[in-house]
N, C-alpha and C positions, 0 to 999 in steps of 0.2 A: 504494500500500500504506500500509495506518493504522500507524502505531509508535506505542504507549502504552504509557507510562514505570510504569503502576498506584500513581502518587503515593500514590494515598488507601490506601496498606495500610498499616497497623501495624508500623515499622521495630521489629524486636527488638531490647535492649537488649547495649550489646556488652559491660555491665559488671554488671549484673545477678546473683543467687544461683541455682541451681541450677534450683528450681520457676518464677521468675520468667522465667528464659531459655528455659526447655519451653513456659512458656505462649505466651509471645509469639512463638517459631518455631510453634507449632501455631495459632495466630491468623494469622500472616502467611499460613501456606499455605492456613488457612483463607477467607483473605480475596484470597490468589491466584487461588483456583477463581471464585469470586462471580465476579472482577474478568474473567476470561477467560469468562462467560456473559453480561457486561452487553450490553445494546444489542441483544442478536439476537431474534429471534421464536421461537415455539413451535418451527415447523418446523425452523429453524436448529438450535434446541439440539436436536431431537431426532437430527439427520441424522449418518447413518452417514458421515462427511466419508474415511473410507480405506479404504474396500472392497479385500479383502472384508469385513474387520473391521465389526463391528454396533457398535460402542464409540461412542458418542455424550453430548455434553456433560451432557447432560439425563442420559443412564447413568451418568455419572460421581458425578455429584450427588447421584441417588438411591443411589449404591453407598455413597457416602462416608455417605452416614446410616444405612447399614446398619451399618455398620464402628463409625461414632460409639455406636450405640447398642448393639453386642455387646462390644466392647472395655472402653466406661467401667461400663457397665450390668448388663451379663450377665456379664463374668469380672472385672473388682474389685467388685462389690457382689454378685454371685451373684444377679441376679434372673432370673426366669423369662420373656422376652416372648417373642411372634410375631415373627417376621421380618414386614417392611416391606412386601417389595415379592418377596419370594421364596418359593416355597413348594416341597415334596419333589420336583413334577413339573417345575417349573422353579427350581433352584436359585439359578438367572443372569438369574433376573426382575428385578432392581435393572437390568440391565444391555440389557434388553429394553423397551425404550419402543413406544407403539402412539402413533396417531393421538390419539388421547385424553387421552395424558398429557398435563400441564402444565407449564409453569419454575412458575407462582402455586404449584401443589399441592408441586411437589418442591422447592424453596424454601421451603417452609411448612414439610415436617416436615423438612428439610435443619439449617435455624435452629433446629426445636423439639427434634431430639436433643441440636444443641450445647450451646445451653442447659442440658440437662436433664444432658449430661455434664458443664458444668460445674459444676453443682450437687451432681452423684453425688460427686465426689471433691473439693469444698470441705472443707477441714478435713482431712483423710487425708494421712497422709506419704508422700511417695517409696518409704517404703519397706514400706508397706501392700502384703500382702500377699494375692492372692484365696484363694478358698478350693476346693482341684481340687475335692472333695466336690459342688459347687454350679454346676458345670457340663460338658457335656458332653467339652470336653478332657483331662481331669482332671490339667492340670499347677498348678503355682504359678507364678505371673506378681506381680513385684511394679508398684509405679503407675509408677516410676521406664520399667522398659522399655513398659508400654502407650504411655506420650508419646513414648518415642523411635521405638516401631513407627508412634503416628500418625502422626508428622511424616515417616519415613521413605514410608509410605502416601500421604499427601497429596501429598511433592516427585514421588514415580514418575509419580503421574496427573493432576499439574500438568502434566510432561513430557507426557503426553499430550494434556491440555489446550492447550498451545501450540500444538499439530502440528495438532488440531481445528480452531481459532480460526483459523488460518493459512488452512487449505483454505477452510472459509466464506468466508471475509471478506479474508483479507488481511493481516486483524490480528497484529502480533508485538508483540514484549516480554517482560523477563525477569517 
């Protein structure tokens, strides 16, 4: 059995300001996921590894840019997109990988919402407010709790993450 220690993440700062310490627990677990997908092949990350659950690393990944981009995108900046990878007749298509997907393809827009989330809320305080009007929830959400839902998001499906990587491979680590 492999143990990887995931050196290369991003240790968050223990002494850090408030925005600073969100950001870098939501990089760590963001760079937790990546780290629990390194090495494996297509099939690997596609595979359903705990049947009967369909939850596969590859679903994970694509869920998490689903999530990146409705959170930062769509309820603090109130824009209008398409869902990714899910549409009315399959809600849980993030979550549905075929033969076809990719790690290249969902790694590509995985990086490109992160990005793009952290560009949405560059400049905007904690305590930025969305606007219910401007999407379909219709509550107020300030940025302060979108970071602590992400990072709450990411640590649950790391956890599941682990449990994946385990079945493949063998591989553990926190």
């Amino acid at each position: 059995m492999t143990t990887n220690s995931g050196s290369h993440r991003p240790e968050p700062s223990t002494t850090a300001d408030e925005r600073e310490m969100l950001d870098g627990w939501l990089d760590y677990h963001r760079s937790t996921l990546a780290w629990k997908c390194e090495g494996l092949s297509d099939e690997q990350l596609r595979r359903a590894a705990l049947p009967p659950s369909e939850l596969s690393l590859l679903g994970l990944v694509r869920h998490l840019a689903e999530v990146e981009r409705y959170w930062f995108r769509e309820i603090i900046l109130g824009e209008d997109l398409p869902e990714l990878f899910c549409t009315s007749e399959d809600p849980d298509g993030d979550f549905h990988v075929t033969d076809g997907d990719t790690w290249a393809r969902a790694e590509q827009v995985w990086q490109t919402e992160i990005e793009l989330a952290r560009q949405a809320v560059k400049g905007l305080s904690l305590d930025h407010r969305s606007d219910p009007a401007s999407h379909h929830r219709g509550e107020v959400f300030n940025l302060r709790w979108v970071y602590t839902h992400l990072i709450e998001e990411y640590a649950r499906h790391n956890g599941h993450a682990d449990l994946l990587r385990e079945q493949i491979d063998g591989a553990t680590g926190e």
